[in-house]
N, C-alpha and C positions, 0 to 999 in steps of 0.2 A: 110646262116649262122645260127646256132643254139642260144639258146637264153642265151644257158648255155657259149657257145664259145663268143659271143657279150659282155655277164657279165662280163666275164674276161676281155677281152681286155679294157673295160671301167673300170674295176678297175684299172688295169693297170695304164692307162692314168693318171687315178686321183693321183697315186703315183708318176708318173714321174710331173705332176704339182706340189706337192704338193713337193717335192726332187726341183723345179726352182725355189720354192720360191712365190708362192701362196699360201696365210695361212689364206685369207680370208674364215670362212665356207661357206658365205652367196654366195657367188661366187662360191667356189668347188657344193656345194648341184645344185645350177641352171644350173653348167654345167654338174652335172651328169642328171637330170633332161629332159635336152633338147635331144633329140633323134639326135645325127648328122647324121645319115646314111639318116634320110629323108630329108637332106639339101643339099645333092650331086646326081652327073647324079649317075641310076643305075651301069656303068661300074665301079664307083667307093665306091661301099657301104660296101664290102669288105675291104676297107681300111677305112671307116669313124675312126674310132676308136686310128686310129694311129696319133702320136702328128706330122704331116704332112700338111702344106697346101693342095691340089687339084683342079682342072682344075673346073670352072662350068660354061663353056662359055662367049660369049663377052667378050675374053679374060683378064676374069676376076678369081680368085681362092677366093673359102671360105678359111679364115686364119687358121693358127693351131692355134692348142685349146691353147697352151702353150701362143701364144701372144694376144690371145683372152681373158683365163684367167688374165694375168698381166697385161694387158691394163685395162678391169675391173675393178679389184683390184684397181689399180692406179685412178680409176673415183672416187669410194671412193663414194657409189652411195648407196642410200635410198630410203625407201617405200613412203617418202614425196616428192622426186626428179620428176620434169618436165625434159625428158632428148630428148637432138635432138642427133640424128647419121645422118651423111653423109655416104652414100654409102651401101644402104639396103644389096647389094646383094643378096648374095642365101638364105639372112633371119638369118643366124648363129646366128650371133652376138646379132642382134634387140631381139632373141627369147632368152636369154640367160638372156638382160637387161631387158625384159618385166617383170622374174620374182624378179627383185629384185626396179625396181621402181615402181610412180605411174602413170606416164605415157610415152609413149615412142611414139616422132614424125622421120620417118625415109624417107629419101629422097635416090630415085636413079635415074640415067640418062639412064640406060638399059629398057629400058619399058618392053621388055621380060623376065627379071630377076626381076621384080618388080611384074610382074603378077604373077609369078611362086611362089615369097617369100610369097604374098597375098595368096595364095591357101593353103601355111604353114602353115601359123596362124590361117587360117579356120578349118583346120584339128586338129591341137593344141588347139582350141577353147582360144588363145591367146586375146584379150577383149579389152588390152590396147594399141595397137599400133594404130597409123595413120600414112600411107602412102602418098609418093608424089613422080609423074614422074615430074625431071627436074634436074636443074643445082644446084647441093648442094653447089658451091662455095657460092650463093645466100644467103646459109641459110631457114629459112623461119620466116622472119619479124613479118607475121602476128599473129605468136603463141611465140612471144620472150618476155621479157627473160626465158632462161632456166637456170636450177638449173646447167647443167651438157650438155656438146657435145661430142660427141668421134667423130673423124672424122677416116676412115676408105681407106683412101687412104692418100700419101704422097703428102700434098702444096711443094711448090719450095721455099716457105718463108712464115712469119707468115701473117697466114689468117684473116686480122683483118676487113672485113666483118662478120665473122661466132664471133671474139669474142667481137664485138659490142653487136653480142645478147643474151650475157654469162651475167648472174647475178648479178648484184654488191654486192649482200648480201653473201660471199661467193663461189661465181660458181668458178665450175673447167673445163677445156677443157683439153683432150687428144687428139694429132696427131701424126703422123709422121710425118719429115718433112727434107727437104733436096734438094739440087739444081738438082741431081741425083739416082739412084739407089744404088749407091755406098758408097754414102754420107749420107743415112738414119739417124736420130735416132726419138725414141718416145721422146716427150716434156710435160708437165702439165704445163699449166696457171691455176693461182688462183688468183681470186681477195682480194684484201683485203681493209681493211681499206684505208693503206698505199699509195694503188696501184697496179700492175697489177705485180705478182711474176712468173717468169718462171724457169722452170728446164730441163735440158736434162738427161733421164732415161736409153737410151740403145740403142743402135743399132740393125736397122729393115731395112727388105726390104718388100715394098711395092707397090703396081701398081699409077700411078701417080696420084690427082684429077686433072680432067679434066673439063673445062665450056661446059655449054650447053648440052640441051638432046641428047645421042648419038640416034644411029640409030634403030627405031624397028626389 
C-alpha cells in the first residue's frame, strides 16, 4: 500500500472517530500517531486502517479503533497517570496509552502475543511500558495502586481483585463486562470521596477474560 493511499485512509478513520464521538485531541493525536498496520498479521495490513476489529491469533482480535478510541477517552488518562491494562495483546491499545500516560504496566496470558507486542515497542522505541505473562484477572499487586486500569476483555461480573488495586485518590477503571457475549456493555468505576461510583457506557462485544496463563 502507498503512503499517499495509508494517509488517506487514516484520515479517514480519524473522521469517522471523530463523527462516534471521540473529541478528546490527546487521544485522536496518539491514535493517529500509533502505526496500526504494524499491530496485525501481514494478511491483514491492508485493512489496518479500517474502523474494523481483526483476527491476531490465539483467538484473540486487536479491537477497532472506534472502541479503542472511546474506551480511551472514557479512562480520562494523564501524563501523571500510573495505568495497568489487562490484556496486552497485539500491543494496539498499551501503544496508544503509552503516549498519553506516564507509565503503562500491561499483562497478557498469550505468551506468544506478548512476545510479539514486546518486539512492537522496541521498534517504536515505546520506553514506558512494562510487560507481564500471566493471569490478569490477578492484576499485579506488586506495582498497585494505579491511577487508571482498562481491562481489555469482558469479566462475567465485577472484577474486584483488579479494583482493589484502583486508587482511592480518584482512580477510574474501564471494562467490559457481561455474563455473555450478548450481554456486553463498557462500565467506568470511579472512586471518590463518597465511595466507589459505577456507570454502564454502551454496549461491546468482547472475547472473554480468562484465569491463568494460556498456552504458548
Amino acid at each position: 500500500m502507498s503512503q499517499y493511499i495509508q494517509d488517506q485512509k487514516k484520515i479517514r478513520l480519524l473522521l469517522e472517530l471523530r463523527r462516534a464521538g471521540v473529541t478528546d485531541t490527546r487521544v485522536l493525536s496518539a491514535i493517529e500517531r500509533v502505526p496500526r498496520d504494524q499491530f496485525v498479521p501481514d494478511t491483514f495490513r491492508d485493512q489496518a486502517w479500517e474502523n474494523r476489529p481483526l483476527p491476531i491469533g490465539k483467538g484473540q482480535t486487536i479491537s477497532q479503533p472506534e472502541v479503542v478510541a472511546l474506551m480511551t477517552q472514557a479512562l480520562q488518562v494523564s501524563d501523571r497517570h500510573k495505568v495497568l491494562e489487562i490484556g496486552t495483546g497485539s500491543g494496539y491499545q498499551a501503544a496508544v496509552l503509552s503516549y498519553l500516560c506516564r507509565r503503562l504496566y500491561t499483562i497478557e496470558r498469550h505468551k506468544v502475543l506478548l512476545e510479539e507486542a514486546e518486539t512492537r515497542f522496541r521498534a517504536l522505541k515505546l520506553t514506558n511500558i512494562v510487560t507481564r505473562w500471566g493471569d490478569g484477572t490477578l492484576g499485579w499487586p506488586e506495582q498497585a495502586p494505579f491511577d487508571r486500569i482498562l481491562v481489555t476483555a469482558a469479566a462475567r461480573s465485577r472484577p474486584e481483585t483488579l479494583l482493589a488495586q484502583l486508587s482511592d485518590q480518584g482512580g477510574i477503571m474501564i471494562t467490559p463486562m457481561g455474563a455473555d457475549a450478548w450481554e456486553q456493555a463498557v462500565w467506568r468505576f470511579t472512586r471518590t470521596k463518597d465511595g466507589l461510583q459505577e456507570e454502564m457506557l454502551w454496549p461491546v462485544r468482547f472475547v472473554p477474560l480468562i484465569p491463568e496463563p494460556g498456552q504458548q
